[in-house]
N, CA and C of each residue as an Amber inpcrd file, in Angstrom:
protein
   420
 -38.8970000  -2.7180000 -38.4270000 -38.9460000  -1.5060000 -37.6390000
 -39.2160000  -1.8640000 -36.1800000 -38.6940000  -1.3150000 -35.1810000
 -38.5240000  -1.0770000 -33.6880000 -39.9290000  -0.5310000 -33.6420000
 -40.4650000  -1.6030000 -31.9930000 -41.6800000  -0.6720000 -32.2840000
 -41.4650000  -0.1120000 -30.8670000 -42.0130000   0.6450000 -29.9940000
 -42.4020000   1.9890000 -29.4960000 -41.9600000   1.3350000 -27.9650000
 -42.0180000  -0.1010000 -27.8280000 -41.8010000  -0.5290000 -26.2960000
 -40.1290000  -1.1310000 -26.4380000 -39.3710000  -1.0490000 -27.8140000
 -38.6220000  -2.0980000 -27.8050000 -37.5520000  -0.4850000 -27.9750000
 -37.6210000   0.3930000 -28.3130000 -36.8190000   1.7640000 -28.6650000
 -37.1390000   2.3870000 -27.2130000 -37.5840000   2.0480000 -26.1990000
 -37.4150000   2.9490000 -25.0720000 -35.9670000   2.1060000 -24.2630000
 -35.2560000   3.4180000 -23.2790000 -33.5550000   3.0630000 -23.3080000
 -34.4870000   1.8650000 -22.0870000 -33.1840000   1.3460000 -21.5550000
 -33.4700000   0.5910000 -20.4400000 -33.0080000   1.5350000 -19.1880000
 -34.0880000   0.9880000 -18.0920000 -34.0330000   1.6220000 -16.9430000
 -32.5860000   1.9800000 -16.2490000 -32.5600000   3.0710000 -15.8470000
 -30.9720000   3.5910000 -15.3270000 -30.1680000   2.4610000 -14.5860000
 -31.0050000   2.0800000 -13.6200000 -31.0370000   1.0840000 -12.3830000
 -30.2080000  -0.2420000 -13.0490000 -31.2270000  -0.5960000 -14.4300000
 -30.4710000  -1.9940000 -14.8570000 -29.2820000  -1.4010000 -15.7650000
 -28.8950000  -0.1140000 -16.0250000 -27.4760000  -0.1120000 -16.5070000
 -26.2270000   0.0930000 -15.5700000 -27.1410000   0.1690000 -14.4380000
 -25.8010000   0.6310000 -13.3870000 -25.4280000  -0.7730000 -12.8150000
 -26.5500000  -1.3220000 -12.7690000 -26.4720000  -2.6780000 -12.0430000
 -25.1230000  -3.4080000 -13.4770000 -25.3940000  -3.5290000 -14.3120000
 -24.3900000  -4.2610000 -15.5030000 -23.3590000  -3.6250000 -15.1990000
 -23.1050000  -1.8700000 -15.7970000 -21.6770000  -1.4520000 -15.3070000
 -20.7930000  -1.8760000 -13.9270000 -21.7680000  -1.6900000 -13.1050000
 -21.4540000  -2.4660000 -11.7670000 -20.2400000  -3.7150000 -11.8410000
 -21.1920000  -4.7700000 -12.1980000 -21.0980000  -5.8610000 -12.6770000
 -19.8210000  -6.0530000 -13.6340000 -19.5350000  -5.1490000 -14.2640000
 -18.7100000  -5.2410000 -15.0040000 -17.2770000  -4.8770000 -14.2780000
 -17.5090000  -4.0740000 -13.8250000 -16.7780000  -3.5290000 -13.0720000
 -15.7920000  -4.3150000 -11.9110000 -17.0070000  -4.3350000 -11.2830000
 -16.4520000  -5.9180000 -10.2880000 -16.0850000  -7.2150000 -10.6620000
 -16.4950000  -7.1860000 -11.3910000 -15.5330000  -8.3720000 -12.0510000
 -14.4350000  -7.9260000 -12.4620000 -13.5960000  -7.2030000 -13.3700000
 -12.7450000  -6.7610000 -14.0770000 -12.1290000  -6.8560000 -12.7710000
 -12.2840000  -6.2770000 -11.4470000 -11.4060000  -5.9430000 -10.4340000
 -10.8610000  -6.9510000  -9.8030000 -11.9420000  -8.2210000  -9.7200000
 -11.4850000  -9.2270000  -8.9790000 -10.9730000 -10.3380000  -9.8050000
 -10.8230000 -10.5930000 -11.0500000  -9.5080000 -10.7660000 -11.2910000
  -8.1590000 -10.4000000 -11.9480000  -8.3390000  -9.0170000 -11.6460000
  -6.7780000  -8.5410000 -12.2520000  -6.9690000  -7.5870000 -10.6110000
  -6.1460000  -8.3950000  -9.7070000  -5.6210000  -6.9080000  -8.7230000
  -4.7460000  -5.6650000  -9.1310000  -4.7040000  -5.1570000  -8.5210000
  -4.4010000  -3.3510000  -8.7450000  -2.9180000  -3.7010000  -8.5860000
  -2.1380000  -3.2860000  -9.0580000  -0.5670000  -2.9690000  -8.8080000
  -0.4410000  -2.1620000  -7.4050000   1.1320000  -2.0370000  -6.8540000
   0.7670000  -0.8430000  -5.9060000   2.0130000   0.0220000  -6.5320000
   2.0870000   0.9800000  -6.5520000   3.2480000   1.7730000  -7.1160000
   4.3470000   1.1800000  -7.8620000   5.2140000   0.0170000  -7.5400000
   5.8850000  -0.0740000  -8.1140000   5.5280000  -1.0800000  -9.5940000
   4.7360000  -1.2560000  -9.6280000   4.1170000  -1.7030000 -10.7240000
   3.7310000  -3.2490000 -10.3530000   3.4190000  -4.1120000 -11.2540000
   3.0640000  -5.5670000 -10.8520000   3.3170000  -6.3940000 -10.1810000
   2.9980000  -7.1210000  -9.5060000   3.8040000  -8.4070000  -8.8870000
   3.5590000  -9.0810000  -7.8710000   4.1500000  -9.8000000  -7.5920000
   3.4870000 -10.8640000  -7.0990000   3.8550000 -11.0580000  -4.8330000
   3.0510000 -10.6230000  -4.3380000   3.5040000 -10.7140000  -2.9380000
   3.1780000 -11.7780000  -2.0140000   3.9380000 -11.9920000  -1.2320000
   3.8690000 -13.1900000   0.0210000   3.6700000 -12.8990000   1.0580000
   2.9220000 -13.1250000   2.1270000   2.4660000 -12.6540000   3.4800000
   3.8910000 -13.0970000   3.9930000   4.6150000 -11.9600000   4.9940000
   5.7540000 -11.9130000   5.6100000   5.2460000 -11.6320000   6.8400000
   4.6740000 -10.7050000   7.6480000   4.2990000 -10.0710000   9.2380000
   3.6260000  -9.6320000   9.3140000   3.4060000  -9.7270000  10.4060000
   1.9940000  -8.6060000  11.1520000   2.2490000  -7.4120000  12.0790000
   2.4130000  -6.7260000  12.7670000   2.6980000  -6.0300000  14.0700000
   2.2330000  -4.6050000  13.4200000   3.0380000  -3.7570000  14.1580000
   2.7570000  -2.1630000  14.1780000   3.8030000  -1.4670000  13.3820000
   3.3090000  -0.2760000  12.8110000   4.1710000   0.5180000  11.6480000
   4.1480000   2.0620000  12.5600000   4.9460000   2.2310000  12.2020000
   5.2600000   4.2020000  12.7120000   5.9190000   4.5380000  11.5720000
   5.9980000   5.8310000  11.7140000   6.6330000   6.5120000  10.4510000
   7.8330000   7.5190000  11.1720000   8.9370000   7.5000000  10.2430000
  10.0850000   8.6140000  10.5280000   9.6600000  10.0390000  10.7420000
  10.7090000  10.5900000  11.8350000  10.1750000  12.2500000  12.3250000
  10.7090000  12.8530000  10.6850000  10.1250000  14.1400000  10.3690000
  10.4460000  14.6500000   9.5540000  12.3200000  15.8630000   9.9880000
  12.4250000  15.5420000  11.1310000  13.5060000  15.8390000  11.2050000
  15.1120000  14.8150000  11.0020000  14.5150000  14.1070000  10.3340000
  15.9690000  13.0770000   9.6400000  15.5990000  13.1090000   8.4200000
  14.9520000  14.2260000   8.2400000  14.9570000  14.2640000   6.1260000
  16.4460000  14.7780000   5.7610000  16.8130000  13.8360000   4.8930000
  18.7980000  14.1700000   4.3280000  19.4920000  13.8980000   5.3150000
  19.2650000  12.9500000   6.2890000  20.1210000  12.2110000   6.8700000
  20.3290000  10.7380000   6.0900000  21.9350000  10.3060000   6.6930000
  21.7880000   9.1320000   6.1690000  21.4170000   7.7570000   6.4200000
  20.9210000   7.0590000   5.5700000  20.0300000   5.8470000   6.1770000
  21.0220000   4.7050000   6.1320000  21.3630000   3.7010000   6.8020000
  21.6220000   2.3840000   6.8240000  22.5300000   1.8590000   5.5350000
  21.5350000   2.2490000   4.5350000  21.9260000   1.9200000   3.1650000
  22.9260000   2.5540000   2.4220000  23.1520000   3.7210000   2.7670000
  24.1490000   4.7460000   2.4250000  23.3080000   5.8910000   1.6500000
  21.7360000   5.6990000   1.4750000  21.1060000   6.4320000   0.5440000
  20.6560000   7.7230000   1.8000000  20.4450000   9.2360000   1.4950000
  19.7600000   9.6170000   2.3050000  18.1940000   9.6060000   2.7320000
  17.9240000   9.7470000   3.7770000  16.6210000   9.4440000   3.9220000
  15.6040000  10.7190000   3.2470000  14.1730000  10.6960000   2.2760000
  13.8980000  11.6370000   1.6460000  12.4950000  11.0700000   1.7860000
  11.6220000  11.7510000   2.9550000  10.1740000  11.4830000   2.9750000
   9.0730000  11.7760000   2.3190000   9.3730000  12.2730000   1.1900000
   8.7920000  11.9280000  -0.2010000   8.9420000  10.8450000  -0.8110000
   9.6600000   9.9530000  -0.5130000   9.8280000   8.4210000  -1.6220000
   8.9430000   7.4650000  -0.4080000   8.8200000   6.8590000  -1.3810000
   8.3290000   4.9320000  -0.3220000   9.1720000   4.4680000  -0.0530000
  10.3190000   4.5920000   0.6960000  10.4240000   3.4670000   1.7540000
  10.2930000   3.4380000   3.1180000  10.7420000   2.2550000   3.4910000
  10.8790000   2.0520000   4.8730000  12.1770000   1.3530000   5.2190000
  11.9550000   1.1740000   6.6640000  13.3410000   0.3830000   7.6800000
  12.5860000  -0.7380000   8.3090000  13.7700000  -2.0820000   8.3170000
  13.2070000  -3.3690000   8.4350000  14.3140000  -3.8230000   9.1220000
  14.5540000  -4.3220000  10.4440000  15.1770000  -5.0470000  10.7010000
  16.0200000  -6.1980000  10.2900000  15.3620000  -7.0270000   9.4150000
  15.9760000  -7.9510000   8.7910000  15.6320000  -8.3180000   7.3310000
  14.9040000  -7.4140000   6.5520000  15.0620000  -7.3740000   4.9020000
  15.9800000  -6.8990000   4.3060000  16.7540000  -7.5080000   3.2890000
  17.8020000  -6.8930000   2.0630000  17.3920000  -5.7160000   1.9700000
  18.0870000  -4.9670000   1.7540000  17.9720000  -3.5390000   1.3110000
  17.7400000  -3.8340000  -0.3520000  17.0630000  -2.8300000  -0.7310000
  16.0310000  -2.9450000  -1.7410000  14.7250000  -4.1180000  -2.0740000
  14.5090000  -4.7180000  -1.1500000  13.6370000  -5.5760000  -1.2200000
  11.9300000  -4.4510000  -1.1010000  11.0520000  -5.1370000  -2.4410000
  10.2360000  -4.6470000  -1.9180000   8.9900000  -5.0410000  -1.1550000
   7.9900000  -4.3400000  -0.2410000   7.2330000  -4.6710000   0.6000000
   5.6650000  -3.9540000   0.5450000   4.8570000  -4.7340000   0.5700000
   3.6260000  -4.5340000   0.3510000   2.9280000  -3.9230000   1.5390000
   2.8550000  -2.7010000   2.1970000   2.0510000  -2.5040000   3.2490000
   0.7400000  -2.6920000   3.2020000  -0.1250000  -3.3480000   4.5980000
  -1.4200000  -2.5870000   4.4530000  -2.4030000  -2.3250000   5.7470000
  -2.6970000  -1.2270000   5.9180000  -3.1360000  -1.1960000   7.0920000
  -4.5750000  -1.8090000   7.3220000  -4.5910000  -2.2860000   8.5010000
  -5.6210000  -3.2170000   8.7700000  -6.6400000  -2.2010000   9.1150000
  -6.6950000  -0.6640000   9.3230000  -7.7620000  -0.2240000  10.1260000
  -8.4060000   0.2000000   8.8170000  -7.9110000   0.3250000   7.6570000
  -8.9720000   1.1820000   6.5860000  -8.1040000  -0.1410000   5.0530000
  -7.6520000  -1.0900000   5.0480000  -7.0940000  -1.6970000   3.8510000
  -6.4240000  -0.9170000   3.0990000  -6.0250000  -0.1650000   3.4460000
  -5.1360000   0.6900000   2.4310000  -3.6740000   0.2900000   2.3970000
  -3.3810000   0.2860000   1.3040000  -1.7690000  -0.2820000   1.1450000
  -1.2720000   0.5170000  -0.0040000   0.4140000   0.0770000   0.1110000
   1.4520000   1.1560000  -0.4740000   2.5070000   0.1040000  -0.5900000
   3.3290000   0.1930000  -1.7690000   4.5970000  -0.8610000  -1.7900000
   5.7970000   0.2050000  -1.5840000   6.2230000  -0.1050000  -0.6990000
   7.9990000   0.1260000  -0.6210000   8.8820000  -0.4580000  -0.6690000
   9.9410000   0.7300000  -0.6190000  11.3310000  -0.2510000  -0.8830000
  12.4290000  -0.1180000   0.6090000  12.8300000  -1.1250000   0.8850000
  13.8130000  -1.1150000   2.3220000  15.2220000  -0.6280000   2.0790000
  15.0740000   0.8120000   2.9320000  16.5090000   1.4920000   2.3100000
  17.1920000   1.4700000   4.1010000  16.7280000   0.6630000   5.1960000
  17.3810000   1.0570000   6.3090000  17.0570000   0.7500000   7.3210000
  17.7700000   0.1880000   8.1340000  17.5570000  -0.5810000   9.5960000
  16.4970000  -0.2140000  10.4930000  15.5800000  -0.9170000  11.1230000
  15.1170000  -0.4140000  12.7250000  13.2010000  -1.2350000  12.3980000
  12.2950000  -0.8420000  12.8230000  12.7400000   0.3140000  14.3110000
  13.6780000  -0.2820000  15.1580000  13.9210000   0.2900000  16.1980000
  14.3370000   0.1080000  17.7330000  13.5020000   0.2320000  18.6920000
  13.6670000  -0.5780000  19.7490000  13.1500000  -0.1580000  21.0250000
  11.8840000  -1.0040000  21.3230000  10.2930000  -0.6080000  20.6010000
   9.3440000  -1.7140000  20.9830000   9.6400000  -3.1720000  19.7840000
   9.4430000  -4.2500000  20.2400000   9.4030000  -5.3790000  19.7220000
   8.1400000  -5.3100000  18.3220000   7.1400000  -4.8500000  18.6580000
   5.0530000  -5.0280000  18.1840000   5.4730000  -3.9800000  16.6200000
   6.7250000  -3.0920000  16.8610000   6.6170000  -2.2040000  15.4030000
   7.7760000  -3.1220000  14.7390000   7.2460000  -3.3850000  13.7400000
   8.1110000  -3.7450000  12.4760000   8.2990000  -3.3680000  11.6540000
   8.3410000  -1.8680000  11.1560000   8.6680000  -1.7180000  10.2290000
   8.3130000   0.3770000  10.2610000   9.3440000   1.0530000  10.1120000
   9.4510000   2.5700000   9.9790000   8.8440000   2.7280000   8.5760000
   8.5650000   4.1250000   8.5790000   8.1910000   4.2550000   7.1050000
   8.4250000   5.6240000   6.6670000   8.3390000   5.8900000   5.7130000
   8.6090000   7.2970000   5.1740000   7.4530000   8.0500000   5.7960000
   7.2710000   9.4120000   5.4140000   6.2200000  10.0080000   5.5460000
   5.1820000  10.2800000   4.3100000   5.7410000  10.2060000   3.0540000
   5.1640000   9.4520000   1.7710000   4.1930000   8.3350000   2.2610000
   5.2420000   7.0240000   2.8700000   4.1310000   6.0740000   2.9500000
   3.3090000   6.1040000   4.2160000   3.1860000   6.6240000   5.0990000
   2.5400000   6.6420000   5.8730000   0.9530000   7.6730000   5.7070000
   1.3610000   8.3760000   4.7750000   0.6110000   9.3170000   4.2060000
  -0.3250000   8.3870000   3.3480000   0.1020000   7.8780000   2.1630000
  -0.7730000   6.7090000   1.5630000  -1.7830000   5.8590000   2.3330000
  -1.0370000   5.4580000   3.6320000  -1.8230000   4.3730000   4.0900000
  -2.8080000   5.1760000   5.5190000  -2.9320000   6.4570000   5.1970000
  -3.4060000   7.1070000   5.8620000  -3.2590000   7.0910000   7.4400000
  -1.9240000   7.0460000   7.4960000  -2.1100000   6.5090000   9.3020000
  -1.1860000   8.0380000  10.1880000  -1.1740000   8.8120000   9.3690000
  -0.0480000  10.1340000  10.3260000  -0.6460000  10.6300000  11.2510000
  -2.1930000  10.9490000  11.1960000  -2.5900000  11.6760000  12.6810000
  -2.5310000  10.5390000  13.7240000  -2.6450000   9.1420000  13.5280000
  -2.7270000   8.2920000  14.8330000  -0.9450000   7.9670000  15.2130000
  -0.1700000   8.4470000  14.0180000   1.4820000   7.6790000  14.3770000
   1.8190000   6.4400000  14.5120000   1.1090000   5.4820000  14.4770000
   0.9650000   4.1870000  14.7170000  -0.1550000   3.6200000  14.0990000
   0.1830000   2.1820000  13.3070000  -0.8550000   1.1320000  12.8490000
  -0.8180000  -0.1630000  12.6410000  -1.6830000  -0.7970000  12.8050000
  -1.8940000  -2.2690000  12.8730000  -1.2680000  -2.5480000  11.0740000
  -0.3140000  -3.5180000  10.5580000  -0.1580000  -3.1850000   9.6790000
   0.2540000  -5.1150000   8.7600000   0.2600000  -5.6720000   8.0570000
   0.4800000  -6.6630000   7.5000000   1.3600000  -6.6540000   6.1600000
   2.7110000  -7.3820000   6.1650000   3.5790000  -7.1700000   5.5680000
   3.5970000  -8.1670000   4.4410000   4.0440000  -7.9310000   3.7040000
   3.9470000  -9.1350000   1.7540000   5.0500000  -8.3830000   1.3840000
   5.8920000  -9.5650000   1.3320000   7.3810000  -9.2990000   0.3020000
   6.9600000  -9.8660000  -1.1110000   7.7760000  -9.2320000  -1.7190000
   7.8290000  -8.9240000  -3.0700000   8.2760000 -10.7340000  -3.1860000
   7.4410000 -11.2550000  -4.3880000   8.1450000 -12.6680000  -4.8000000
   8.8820000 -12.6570000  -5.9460000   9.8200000 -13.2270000  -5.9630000
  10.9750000 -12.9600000  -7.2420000  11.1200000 -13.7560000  -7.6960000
């Protein structure tokens, strides 16, 4: 029989501390997918991200697909179309994987890469229009 000190629960503190524990571990070694499900990414760039006006929604993109700022993608100067790309913004770590359906930006050199309004939304960056941003292609 259990006696009277060995049947009391354990302190809240030391179960949060274990769940914790458990927790964090589980996380650090299985990383999170980002939308498109698993896989494996490579550091590609650094520079600045903007996102498309919502007035080229159902226009057509580069790719021949129309542009629809509800999906993840973006425009890349020099990625295959359908390649996918790991965003993440440097001001809060938040990231989003897309897919490259279409040329650009244009004009400043520092942005590399347009984005839907989907993904710009994810990576929380629409009230500033602009973000510090680090790019990982998809490894195949």
């Amino acid at each position: 029989m259990l006696r009277s000190a060995e049947m009391r629960p354990a302190p809240s503190h030391a179960l949060a501390s274990v769940t914790a524990a458990v927790f964090l571990g589980a996380c650090a070694s299985h990383p999170v997918p980002g939308p498109a499900g698993p896989g494996s990414f490579a550091a590609y760039q650094e520079g600045k991200a903007v996102y498309y006006s919502s007035a080229l929604q159902g226009r057509k993109t580069a790719s021949g697909e129309p542009y629809d700022e509800g999906k993840l993608t973006a425009a890349h100067r020099t990625l295959p179309f359908g390649t996918l790309v790991r965003v993440t913004n440097l001001a809060n770590q938040r990231s989003v994987v897309v897919r490259i359906n279409d040329r650009g930006p244009f004009g400043k050199k520092d942005r590399i890469i347009d984005l839907s309004l989907a993904a710009a939304e994810a990576l929380g960056m629409v009230k500033a229009g602009v973000a510090a941003v680090v790019l990982e292609v998809e490894k195949k």
